[in-house]
C-alpha positions in Angstrom: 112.0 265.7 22.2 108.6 267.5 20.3 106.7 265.6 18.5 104.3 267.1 16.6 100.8 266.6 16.3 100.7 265.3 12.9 103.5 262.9 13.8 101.0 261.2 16.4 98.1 261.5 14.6 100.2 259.8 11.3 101.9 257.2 13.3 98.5 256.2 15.3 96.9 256.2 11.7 99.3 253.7 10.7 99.2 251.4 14.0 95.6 251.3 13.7 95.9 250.2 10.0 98.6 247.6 11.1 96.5 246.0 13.5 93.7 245.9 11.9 95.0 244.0 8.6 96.4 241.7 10.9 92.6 241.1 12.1 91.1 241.1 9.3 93.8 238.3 7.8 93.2 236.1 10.9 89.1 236.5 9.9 90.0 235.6 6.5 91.9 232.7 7.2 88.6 231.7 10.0 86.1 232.1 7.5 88.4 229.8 4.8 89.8 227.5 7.2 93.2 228.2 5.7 96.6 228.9 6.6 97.7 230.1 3.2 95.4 233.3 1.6 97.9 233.8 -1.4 101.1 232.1 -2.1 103.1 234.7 -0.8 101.9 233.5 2.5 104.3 230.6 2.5 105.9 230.2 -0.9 107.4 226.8 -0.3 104.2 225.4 1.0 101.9 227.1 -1.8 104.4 225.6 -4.4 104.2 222.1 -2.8 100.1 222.3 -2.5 99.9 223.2 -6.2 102.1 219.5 -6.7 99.5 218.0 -4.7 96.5 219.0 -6.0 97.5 218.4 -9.7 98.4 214.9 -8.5 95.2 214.6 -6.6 93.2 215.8 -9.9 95.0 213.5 -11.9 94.1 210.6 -9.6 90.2 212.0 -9.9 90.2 211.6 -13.5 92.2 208.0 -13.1 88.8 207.0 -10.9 86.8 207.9 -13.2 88.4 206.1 -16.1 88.5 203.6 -14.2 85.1 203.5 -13.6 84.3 203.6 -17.3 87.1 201.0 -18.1 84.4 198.7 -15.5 81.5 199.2 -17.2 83.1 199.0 -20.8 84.5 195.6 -19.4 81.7 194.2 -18.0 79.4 195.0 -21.4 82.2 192.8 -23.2 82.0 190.3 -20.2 78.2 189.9 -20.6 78.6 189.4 -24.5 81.1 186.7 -24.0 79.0 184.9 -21.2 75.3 185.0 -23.4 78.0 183.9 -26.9 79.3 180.9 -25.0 75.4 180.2 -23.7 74.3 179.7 -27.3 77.5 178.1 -28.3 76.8 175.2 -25.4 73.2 174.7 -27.1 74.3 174.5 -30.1 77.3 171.8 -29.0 74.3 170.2 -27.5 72.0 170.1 -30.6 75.4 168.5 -32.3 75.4 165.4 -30.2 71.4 165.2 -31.3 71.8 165.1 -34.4 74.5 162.8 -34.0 71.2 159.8 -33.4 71.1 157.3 -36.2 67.7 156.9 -35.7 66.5 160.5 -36.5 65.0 161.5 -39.9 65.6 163.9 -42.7 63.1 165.9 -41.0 64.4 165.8 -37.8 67.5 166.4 -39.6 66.2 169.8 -41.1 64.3 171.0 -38.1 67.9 170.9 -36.1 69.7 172.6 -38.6 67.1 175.1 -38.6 67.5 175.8 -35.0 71.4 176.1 -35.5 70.7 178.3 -38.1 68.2 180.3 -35.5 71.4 179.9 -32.7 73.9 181.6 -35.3 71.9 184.9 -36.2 71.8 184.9 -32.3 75.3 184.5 -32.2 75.9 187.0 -34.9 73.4 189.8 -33.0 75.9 189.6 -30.0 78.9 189.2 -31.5 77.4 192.9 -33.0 76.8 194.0 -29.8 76.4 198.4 -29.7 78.9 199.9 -26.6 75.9 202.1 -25.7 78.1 204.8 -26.9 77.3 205.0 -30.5 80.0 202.6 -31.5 80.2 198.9 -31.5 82.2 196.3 -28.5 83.8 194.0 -30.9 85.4 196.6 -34.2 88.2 197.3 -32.7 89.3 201.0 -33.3 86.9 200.7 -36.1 84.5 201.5 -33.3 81.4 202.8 -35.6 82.1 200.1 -37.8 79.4 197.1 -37.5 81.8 194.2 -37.0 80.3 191.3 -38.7 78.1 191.1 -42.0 76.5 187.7 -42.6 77.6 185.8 -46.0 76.6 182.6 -48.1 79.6 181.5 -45.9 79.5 182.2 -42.6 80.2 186.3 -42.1 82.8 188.6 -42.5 84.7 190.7 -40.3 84.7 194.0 -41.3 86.9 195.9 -38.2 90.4 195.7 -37.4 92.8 193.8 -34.3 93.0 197.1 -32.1 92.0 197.4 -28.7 91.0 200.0 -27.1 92.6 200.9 -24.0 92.0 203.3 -21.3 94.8 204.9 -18.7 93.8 203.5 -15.2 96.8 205.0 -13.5 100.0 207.3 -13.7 101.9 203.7 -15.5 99.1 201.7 -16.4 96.6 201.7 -19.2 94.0 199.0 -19.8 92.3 197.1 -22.8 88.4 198.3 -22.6 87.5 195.8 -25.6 89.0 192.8 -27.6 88.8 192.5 -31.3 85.4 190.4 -32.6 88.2 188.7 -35.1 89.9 187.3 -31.8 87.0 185.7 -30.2 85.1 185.1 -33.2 87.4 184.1 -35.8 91.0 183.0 -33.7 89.4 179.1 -33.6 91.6 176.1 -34.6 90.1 173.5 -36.4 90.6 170.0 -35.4 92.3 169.0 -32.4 94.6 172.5 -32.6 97.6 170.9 -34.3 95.8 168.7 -36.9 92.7 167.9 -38.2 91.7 164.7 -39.4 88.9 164.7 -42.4 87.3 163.1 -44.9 87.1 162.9 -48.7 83.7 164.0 -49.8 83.3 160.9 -52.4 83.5 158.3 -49.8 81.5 155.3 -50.3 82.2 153.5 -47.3 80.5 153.5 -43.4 84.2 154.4 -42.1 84.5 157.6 -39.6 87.6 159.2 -38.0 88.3 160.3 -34.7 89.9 163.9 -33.2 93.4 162.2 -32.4 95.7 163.4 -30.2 99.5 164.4 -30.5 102.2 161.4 -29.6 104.9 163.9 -30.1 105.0 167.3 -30.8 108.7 167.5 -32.3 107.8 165.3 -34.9 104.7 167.6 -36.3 106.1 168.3 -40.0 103.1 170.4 -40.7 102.8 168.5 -43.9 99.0 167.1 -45.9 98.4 163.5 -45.3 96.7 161.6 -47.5 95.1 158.1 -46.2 93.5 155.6 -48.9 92.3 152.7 -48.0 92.2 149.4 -50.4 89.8 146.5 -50.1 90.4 143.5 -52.0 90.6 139.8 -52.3 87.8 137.1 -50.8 87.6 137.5 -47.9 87.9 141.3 -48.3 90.8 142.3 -47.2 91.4 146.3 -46.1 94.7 147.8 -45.3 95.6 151.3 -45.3 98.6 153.6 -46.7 99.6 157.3 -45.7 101.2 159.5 -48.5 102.4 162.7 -47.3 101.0 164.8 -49.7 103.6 167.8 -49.6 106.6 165.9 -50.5 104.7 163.3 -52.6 107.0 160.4 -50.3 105.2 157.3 -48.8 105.0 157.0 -45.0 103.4 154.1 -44.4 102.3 150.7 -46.8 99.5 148.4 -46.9 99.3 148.3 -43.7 96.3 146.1 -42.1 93.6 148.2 -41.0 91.5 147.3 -37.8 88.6 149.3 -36.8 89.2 151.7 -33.6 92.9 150.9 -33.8 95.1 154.0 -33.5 97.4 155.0 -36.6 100.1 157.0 -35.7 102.3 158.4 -37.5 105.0 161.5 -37.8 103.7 162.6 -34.0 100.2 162.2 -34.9 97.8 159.7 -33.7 93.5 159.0 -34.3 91.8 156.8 -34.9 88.8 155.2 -37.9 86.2 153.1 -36.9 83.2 151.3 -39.4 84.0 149.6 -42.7 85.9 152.0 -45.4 85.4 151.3 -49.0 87.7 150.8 -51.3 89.7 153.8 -52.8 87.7 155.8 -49.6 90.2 158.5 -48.2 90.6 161.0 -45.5 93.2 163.9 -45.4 95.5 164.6 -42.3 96.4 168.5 -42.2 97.7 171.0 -40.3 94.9 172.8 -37.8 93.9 176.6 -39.3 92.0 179.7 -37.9 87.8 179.6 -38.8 85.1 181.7 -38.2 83.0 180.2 -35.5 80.2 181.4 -38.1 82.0 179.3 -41.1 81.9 176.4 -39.2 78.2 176.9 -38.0 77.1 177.6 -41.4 79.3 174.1 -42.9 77.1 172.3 -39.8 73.6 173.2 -40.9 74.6 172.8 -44.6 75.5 169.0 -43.9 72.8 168.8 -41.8 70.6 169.7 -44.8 72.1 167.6 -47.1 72.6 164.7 -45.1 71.0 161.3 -47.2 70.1 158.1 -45.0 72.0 155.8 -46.5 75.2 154.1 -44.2 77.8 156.1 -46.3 75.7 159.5 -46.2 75.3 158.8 -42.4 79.2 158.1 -42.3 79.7 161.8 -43.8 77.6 163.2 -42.1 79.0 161.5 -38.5 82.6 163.1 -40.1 81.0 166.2 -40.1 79.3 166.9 -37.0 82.7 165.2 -35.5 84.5 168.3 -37.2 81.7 170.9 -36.6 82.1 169.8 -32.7 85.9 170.3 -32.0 84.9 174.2 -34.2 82.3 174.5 -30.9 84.5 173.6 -28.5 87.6 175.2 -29.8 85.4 178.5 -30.1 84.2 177.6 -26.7 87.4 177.3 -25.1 88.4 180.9 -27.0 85.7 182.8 -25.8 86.4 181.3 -21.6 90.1 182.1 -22.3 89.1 185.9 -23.4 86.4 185.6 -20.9 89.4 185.2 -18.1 92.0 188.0 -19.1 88.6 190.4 -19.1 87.9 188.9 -15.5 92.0 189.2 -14.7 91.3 192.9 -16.0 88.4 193.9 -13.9 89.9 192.6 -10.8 93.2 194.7 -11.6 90.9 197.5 -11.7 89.4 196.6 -8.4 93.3 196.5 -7.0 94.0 199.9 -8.5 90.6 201.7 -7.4 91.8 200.5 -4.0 95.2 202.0 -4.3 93.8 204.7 -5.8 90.9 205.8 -2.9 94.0 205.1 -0.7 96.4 207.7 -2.4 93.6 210.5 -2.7 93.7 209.8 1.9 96.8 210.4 1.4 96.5 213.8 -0.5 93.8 215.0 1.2 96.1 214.6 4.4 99.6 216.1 2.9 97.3 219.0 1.6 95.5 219.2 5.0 99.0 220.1 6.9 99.9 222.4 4.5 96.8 224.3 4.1 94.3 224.0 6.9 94.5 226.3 9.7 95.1 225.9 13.4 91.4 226.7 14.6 92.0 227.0 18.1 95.6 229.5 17.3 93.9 231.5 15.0 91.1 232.0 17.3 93.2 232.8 20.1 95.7 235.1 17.7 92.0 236.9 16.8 90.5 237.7 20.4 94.5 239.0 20.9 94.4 241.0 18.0 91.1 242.6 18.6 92.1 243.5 22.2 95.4 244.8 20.9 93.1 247.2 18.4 90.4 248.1 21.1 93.9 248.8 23.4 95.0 250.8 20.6 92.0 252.6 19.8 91.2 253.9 23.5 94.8 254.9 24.0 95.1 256.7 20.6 91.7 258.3 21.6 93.0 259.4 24.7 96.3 261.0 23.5 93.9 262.4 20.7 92.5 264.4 23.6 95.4 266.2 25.0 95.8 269.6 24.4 97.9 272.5 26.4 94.6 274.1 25.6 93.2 272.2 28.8 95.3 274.1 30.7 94.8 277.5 30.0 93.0 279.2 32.3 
């Protein structure tokens, strides 16, 4: 068979161009470290890779919300911790002002130190995110939440919360509404409250009480009057409920630091009522940790020495103290679902760290390269191309030329 020259010289060409795209692949895929150089390489794997790595970027940005969803959280918890501080100091200035044996003045100087405790209380409670917005509006979030008033302050953002997404099925609360820690506070005992009329004459002063039986809360007014007559004075005590205008209980003989129960309520009134004095028995409501801060200093101002203005004023700090501790016991329940939420967050930064191992590994066996083949498949290449290269140089050489003499 002839073969011409051009035939060898067109086929070497194209040997020689083979085997050295092969070569300069396997470099490519050296200098990268991977298998793959376009997806045509292996269209399964590329197309699986591609899954991975949005997955992988999606769990990136889930870290990092994460992160912020922390810092957000903590910023709240720090708020709550430093509102619960001043509310503790304040409970404890309540029980001082409790002594009988302190003055007007002393009177004053405590209610001007409450007064001090709730613009503190109102500073944090309008605490900045350190993003230009505030912690407590809500959505609202460049709304300041509260604006002091004659009476107490008012909320001025809304119930959202603002949430982040922590993971591919799971989003977050970042904040908590100010109207929910500041203002969700139940007067009384959280079913009733017990208080008294403010044209009371006499020393007499009611306790919290307690619920005997829940089923039989009507969530009706109570009106207690007491009536003191004859020589000796005689007091008894009837209960009107006030909604349906009926009589629950009559004349019945009143006993200082007895319980009177009634209807699935029960307190208790110690000191001497007056006669006609009264005290009203109604269902527990929602009030503005500031509301009932700004009532305390307000009877604290007004207080008189007098038994019956000390009686008042005994009522009042009594109901100003379950506000404090009802507010207080708000603000450690919201303290504890943020502390529930930072430690979820912990749980999922773990699974998360965890799942990007496992991406970086699923990606790893379908990308990297085999250094040790691909080194070996080189050093064969490149002797295959030197092999090629010598031989074609040789055959190159030939001519019946040579051999004419």
């Amino acid at each position: 068979m002839r073969i011409s020259t051009r035939s060898i010289y067109e086929n070497a060409t194209t040997q020689l161009n083979t085997l050295q795209s092969t070569m300069a692949r396997t470099q490519n895929q050296l200098s990268t470290n991977k298998r793959m150089l376009t997806a045509a390489d292996d269209p399964i794997a590329s197309a699986r890779a591609l899954e991975v790595t949005q997955s992988q970027s999606l769990n990136t940005q889930y870290g990092e919300n994460r992160s912020n969803a922390n810092s957000s959280l903590a910023l709240v918890e720090g708020a709550l911790r430093d509102s619960g501080d001043l509310l503790m100091d304040v409970q404890t200035l309540v029980v001082q002002a409790g002594n009988g044996t302190l003055s007007k003045a002393d009177r004053l100087m405590i209610a001007t130190e409450i007064e001090g405790r709730m613009h503190d209380l109102l500073g944090v409670a309008n605490t900045a995110d350190g993003a230009g917005g505030y912690l407590f509006s809500g959505y609202r979030g460049t709304t300041i939440p509260f604006v002091q008033t004659d009476s107490g302050a008012t909320y001025q953002g809304d119930q959202g919360q603002r949430k982040l997404q922590v993971g591919a099925s799971r989003s977050i609360a970042i904040s908590d509404s100010g109207s929910a820690i500041f203002e969700n506070n139940r007067t009384g005992n959280g079913s009733f409250q017990t208080v008294m009329a403010d044209n009371n004459k006499g020393a007499a002063v009611a306790s919290t009480g307690s619920v005997l039986d829940a089923t039989k809360l009507t969530g009706h007014k109570y009106t207690l009057e007491f009536k003191v007559s004859g020589t000796p004075a005689v007091t008894t005590y009837s209960v009107t409920d006030a909604t349906t205008n009926t009589a629950v209980l009559a004349n019945q003989p009143y006993e200082s630091g007895k319980q009177i129960a009634f209807d699935g309520t029960s307190f208790a009134i110690k000191g001497q009522p007056a006669d006609g004095d009264k005290f009203e028995v109604k269902p527990s409501q929602k009030e503005s940790v500031f509301a009932t801060m700004t009532k305390l200093v307000a009877a604290l101002r007004a207080a008189g020495d007098d038994a019956g203005a000390g009686a008042a004023l005994a009522n009042k700090l009594r109901i100003a103290d379950e506000g404090l501790k009802s507010s207080l016991d708000n603000i450690l329940t919201v303290r504890s679902s943020i502390g529930s939420r930072m430690k979820e967050l912990d749980y999922l930064e773990s699974s998360g760290s965890d799942l990007n191992v496992q991406y970086a590994a699923t990606l790893s066996k379908l990308q990297d390269l085999d250094i040790v083949k691909a080194i070996s498949d080189y050093a064969s290449q490149q002797g295959t191309l030197e092999a090629a290269q010598k031989s074609f140089k040789t055959m190159a050489g030939l001519s019946l030329f040579n051999y004419i003499g």
